[in-house]
N, CA, C and O atoms as a GROMACS GRO file, in nm:
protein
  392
    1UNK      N    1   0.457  -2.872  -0.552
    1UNK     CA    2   0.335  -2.805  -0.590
    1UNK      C    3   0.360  -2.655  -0.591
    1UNK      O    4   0.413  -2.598  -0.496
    2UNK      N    5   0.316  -2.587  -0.712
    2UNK     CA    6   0.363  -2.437  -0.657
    2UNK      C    7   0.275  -2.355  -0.578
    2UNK      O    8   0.166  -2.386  -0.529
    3UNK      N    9   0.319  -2.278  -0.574
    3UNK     CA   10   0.230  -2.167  -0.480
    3UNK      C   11   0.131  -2.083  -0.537
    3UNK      O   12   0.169  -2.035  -0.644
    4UNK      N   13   0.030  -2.053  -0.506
    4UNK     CA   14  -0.099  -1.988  -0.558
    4UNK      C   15  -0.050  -1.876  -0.642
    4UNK      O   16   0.062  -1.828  -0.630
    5UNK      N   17  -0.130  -1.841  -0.719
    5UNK     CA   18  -0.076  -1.653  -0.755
    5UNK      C   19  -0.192  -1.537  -0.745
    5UNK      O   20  -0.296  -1.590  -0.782
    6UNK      N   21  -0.208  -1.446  -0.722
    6UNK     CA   22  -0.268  -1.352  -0.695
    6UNK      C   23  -0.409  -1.394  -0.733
    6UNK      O   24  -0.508  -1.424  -0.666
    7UNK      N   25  -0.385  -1.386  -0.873
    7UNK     CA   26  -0.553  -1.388  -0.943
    7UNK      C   27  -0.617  -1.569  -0.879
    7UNK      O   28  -0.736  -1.598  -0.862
    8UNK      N   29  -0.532  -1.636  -0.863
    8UNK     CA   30  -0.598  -1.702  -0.841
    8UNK      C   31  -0.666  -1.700  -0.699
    8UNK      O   32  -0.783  -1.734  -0.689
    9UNK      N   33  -0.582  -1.654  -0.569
    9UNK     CA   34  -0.654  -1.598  -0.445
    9UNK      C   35  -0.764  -1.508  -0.489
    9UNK      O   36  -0.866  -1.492  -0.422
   10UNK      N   37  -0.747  -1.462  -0.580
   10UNK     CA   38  -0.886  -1.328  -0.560
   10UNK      C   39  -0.953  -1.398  -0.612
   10UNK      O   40  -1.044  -1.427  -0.534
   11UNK      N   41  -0.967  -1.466  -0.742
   11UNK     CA   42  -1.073  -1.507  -0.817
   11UNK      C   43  -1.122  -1.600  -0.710
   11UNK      O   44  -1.242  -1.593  -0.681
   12UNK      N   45  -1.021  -1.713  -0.629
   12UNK     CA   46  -1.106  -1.807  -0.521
   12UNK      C   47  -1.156  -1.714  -0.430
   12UNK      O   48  -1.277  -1.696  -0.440
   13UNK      N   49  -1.113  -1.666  -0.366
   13UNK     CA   50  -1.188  -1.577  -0.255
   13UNK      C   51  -1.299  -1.498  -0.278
   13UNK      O   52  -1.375  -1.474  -0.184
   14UNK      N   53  -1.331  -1.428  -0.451
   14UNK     CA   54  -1.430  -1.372  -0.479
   14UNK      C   55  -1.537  -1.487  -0.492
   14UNK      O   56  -1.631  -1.488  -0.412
   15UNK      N   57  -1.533  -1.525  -0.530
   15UNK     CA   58  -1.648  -1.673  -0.586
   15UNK      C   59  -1.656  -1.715  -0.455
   15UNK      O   60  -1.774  -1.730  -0.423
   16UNK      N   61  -1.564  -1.744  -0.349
   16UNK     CA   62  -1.598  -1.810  -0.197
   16UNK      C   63  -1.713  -1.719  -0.152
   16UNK      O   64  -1.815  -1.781  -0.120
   17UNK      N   65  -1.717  -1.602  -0.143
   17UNK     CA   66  -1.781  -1.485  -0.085
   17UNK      C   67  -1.904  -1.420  -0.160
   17UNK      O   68  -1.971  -1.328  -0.113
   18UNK      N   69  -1.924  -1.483  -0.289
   18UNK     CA   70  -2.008  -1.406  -0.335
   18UNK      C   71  -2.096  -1.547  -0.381
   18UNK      O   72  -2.216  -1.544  -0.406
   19UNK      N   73  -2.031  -1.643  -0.385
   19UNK     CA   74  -2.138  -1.778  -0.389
   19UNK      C   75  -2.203  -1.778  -0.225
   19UNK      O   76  -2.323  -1.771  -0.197
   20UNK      N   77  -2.148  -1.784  -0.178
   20UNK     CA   78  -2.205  -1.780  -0.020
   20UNK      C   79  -2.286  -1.738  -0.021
   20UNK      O   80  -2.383  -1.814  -0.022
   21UNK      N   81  -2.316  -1.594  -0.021
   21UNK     CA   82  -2.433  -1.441  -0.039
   21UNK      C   83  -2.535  -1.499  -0.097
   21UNK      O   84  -2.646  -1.508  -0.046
   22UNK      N   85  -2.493  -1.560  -0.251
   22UNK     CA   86  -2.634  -1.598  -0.342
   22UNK      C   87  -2.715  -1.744  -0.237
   22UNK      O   88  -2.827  -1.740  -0.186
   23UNK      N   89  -2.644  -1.827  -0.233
   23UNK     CA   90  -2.669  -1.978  -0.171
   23UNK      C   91  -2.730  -1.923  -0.064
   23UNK      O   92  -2.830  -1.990  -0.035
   24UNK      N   93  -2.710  -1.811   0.025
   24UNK     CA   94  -2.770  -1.797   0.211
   24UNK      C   95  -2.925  -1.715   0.111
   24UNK      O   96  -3.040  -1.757   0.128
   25UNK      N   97  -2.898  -1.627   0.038
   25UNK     CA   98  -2.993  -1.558  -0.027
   25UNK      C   99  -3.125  -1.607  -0.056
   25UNK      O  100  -3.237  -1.573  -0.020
   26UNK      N  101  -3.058  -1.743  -0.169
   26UNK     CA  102  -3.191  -1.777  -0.245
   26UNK      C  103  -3.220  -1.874  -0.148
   26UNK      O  104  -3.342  -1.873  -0.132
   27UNK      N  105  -3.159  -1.969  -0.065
   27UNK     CA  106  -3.205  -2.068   0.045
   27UNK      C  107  -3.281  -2.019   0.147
   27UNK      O  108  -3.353  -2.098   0.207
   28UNK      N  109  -3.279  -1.926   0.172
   28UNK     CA  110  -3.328  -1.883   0.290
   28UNK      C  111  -3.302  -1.964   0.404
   28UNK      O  112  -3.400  -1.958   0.479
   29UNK      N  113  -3.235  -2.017   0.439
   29UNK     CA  114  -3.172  -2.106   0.529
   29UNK      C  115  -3.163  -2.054   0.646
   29UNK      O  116  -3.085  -1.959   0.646
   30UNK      N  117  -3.230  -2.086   0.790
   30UNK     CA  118  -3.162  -1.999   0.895
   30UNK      C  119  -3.127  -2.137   0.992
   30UNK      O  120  -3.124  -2.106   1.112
   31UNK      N  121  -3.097  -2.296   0.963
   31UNK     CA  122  -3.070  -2.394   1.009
   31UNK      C  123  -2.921  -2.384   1.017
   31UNK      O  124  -2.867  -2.327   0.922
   32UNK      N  125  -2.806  -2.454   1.165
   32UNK     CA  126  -2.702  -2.450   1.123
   32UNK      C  127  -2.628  -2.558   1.019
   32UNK      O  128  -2.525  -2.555   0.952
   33UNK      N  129  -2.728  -2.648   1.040
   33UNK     CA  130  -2.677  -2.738   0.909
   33UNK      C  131  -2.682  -2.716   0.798
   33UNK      O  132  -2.606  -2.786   0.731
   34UNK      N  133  -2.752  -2.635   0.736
   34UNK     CA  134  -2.798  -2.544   0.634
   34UNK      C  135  -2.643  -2.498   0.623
   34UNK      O  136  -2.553  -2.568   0.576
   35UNK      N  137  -2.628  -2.360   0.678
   35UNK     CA  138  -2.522  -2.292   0.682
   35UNK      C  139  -2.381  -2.339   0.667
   35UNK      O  140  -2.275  -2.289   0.629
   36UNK      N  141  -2.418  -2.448   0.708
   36UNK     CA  142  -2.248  -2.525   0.692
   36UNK      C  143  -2.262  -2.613   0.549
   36UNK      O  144  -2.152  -2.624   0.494
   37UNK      N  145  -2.330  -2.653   0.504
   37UNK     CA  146  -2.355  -2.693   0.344
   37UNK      C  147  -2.331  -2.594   0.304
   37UNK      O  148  -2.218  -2.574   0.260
   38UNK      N  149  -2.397  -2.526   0.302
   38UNK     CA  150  -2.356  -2.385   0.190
   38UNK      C  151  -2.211  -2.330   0.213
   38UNK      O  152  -2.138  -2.332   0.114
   39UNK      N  153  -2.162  -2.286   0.324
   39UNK     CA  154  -2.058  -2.302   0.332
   39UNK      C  155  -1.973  -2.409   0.271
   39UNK      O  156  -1.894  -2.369   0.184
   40UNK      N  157  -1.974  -2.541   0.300
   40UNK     CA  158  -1.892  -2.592   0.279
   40UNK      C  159  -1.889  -2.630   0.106
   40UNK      O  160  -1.802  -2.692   0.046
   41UNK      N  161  -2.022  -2.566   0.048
   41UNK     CA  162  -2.039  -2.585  -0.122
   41UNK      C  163  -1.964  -2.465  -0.175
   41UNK      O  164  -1.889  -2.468  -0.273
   42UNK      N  165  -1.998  -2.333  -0.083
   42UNK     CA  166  -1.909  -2.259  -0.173
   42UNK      C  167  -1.744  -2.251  -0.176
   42UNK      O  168  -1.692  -2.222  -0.284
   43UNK      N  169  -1.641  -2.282  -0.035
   43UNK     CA  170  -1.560  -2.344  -0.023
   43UNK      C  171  -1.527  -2.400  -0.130
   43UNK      O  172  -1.448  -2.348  -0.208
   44UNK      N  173  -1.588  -2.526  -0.152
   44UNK     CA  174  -1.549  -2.604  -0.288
   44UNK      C  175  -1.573  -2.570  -0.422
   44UNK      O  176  -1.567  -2.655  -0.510
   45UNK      N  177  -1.595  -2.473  -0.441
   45UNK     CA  178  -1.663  -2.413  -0.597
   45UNK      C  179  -1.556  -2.289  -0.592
   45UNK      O  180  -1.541  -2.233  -0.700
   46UNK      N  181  -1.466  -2.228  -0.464
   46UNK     CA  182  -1.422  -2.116  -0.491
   46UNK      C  183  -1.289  -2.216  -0.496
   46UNK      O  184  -1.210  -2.188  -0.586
   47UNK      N  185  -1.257  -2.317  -0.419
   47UNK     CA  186  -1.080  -2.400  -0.471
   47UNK      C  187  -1.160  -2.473  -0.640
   47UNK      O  188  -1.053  -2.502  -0.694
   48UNK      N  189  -1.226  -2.499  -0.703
   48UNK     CA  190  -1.256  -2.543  -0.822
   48UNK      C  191  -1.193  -2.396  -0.909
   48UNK      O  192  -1.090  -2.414  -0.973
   49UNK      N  193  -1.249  -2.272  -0.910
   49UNK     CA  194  -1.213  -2.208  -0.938
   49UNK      C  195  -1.053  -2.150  -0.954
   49UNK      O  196  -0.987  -2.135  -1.057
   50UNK      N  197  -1.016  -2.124  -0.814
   50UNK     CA  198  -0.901  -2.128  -0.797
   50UNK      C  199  -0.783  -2.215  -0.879
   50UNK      O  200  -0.674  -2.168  -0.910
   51UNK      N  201  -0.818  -2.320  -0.900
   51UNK     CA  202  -0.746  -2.405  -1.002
   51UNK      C  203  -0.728  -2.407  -1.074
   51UNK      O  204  -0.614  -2.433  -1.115
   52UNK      N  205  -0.837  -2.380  -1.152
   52UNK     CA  206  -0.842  -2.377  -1.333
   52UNK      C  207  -0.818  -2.267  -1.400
   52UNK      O  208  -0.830  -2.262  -1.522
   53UNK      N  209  -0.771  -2.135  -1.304
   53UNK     CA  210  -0.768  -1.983  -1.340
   53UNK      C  211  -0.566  -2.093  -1.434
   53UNK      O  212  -0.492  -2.192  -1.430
   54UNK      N  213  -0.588  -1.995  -1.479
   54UNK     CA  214  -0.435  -2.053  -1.613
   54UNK      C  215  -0.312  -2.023  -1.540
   54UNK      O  216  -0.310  -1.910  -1.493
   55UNK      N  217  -0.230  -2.082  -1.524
   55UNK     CA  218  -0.094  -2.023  -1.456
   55UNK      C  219  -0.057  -1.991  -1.540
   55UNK      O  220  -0.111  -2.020  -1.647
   56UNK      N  221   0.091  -1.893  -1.528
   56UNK     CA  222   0.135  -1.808  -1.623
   56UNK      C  223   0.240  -1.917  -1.670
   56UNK      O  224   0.294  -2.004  -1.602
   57UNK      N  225   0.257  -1.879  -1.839
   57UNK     CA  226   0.346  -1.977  -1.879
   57UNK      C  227   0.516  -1.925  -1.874
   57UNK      O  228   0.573  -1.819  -1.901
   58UNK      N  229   0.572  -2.091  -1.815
   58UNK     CA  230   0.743  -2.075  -1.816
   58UNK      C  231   0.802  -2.073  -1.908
   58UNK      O  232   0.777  -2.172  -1.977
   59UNK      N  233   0.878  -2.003  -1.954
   59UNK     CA  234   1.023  -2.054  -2.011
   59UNK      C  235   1.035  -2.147  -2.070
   59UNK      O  236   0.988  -2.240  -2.004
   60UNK      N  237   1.092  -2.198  -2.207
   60UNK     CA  238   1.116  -2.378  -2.226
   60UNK      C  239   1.300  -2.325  -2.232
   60UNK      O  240   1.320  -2.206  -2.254
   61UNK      N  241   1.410  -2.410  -2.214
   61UNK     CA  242   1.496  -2.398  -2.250
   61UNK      C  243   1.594  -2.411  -2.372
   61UNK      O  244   1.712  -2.442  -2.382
   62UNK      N  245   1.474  -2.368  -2.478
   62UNK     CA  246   1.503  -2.331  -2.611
   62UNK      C  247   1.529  -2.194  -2.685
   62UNK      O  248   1.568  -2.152  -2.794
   63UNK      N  249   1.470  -2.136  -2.524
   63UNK     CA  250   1.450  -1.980  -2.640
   63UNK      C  251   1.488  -1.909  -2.441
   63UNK      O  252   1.409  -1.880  -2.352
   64UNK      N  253   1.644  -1.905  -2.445
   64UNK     CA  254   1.676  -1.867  -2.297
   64UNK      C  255   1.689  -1.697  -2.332
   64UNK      O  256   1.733  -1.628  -2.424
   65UNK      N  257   1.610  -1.670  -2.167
   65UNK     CA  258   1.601  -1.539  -2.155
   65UNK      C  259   1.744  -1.472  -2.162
   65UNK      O  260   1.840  -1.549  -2.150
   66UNK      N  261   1.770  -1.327  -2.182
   66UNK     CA  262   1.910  -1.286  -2.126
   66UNK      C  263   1.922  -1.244  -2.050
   66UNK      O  264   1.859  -1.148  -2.006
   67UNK      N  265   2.046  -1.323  -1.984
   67UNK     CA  266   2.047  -1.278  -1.804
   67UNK      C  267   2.082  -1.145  -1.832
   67UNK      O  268   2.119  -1.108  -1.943
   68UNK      N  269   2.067  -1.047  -1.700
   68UNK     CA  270   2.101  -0.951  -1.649
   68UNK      C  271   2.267  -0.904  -1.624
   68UNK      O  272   2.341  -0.986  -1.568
   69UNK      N  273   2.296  -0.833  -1.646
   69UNK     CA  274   2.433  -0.761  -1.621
   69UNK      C  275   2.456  -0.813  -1.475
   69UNK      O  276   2.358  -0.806  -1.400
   70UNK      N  277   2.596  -0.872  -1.415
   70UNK     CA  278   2.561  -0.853  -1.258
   70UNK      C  279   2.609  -0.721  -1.210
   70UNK      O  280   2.683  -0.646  -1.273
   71UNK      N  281   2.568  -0.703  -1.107
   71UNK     CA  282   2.505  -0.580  -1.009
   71UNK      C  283   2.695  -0.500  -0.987
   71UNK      O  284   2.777  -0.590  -0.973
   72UNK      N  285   2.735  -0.412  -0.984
   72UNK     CA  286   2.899  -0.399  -0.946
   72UNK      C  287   2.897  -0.414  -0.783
   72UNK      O  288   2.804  -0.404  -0.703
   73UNK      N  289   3.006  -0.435  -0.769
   73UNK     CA  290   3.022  -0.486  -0.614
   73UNK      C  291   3.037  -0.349  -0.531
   73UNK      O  292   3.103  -0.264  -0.592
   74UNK      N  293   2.986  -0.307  -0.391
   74UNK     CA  294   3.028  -0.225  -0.302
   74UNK      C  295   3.185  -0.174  -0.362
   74UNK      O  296   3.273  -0.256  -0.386
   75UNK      N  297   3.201  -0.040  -0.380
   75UNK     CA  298   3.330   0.011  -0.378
   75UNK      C  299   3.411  -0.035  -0.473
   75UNK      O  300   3.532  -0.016  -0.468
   76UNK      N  301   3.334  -0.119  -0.599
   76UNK     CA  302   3.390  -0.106  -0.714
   76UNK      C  303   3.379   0.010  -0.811
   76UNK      O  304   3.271   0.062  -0.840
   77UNK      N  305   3.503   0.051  -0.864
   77UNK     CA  306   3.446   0.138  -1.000
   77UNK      C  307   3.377   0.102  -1.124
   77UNK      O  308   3.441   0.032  -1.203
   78UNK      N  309   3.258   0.137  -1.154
   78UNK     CA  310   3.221   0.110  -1.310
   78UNK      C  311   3.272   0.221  -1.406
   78UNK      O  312   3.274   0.344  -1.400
   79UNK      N  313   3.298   0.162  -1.464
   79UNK     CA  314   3.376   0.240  -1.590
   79UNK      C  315   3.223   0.302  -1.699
   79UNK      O  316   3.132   0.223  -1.723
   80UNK      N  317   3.218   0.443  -1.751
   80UNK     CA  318   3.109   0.452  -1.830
   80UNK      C  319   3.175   0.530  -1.930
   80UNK      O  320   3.250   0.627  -1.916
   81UNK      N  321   3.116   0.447  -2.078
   81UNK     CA  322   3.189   0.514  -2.211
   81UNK      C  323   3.128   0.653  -2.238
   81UNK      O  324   3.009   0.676  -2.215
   82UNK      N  325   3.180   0.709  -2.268
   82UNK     CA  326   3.108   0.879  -2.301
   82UNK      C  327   3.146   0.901  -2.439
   82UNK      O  328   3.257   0.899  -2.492
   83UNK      N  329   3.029   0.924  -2.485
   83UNK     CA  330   3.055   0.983  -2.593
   83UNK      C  331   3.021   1.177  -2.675
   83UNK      O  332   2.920   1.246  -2.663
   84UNK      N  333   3.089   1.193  -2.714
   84UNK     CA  334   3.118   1.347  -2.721
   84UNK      C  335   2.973   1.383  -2.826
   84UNK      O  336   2.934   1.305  -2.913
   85UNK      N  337   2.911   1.508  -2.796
   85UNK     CA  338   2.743   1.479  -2.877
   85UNK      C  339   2.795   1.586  -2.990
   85UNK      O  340   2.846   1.698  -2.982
   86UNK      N  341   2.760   1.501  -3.097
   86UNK     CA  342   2.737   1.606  -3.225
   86UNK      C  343   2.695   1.720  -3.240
   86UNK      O  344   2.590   1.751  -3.184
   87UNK      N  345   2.758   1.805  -3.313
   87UNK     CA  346   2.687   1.943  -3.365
   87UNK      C  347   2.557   1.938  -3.436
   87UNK      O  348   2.559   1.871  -3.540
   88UNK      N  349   2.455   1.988  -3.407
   88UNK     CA  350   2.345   1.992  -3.505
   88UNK      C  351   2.375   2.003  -3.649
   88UNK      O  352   2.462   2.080  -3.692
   89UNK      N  353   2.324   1.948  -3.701
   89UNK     CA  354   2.335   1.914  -3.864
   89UNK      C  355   2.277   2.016  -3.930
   89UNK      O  356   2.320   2.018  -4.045
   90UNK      N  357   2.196   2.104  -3.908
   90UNK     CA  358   2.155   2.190  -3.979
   90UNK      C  359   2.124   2.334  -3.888
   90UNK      O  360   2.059   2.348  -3.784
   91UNK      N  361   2.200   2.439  -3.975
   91UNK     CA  362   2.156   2.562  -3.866
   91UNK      C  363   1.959   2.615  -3.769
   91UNK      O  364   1.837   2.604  -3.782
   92UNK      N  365   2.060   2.668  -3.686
   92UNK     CA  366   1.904   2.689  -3.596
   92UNK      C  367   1.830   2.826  -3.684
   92UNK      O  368   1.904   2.909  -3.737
   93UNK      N  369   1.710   2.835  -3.691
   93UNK     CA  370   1.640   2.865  -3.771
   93UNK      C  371   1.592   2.980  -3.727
   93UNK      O  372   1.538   2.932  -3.627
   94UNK      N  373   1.565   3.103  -3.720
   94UNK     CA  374   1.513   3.214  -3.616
   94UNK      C  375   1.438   3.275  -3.691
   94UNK      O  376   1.477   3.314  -3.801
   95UNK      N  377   1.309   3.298  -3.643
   95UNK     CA  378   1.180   3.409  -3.746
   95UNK      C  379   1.176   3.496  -3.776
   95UNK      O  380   1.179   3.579  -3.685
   96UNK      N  381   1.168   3.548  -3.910
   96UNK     CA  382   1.260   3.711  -3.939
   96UNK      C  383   1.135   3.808  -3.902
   96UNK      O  384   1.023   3.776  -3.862
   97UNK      N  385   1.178   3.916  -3.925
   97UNK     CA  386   1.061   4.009  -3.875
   97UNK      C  387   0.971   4.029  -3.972
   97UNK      O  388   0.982   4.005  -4.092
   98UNK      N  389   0.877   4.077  -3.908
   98UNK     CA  390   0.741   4.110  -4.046
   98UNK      C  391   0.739   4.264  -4.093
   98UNK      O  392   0.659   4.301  -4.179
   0.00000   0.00000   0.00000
């Protein structure tokens, strides 16, 4: 099973916390059995949520990413090509006097 991803903690945790608020709100509920229904409704409406937010899509192994260069090792030399920079192609231009 994978592991949650961000939006989906926030989006569950926002909806846990803000369904709660409305449900204690409009119920007016001050019973503890009360409180634990509502609780335990918004609970379930914020993992409903949580679920259906879209996971991000993988990879198919048709269209492979390109790996990365590997990393040079401690106290290896990397070699870097240099190349010598051209002369400007056209002279520099200076504003004559008025």
């Amino acid at each position: 099973m994978p592991r949650p991803t961000a939006a989906q903690l926030a989006y569950g945790s926002c909806t846990v916390i803000f369904s709660t608020l409305a449900m204690l709100l409009l119920s007016e509920t001050s019973s503890g059995l009360g409180i634990t229904v509502i609780a335990l409704a918004a609970l379930a409406l914020g993992l409903l949520v949580a679920m259906t937010v879209p996971l991000p899509k993988q990879r198919t192994a048709e269209a492979p990413a390109e790996a990365p260069a590997p990393a040079p090792v401690a106290g290896e030399r990397v070699r870097v090509r240099r190349e010598p920079v051209a002369a400007a192609l056209e002279p520099v231009r200076e504003p004559t006097a008025p």
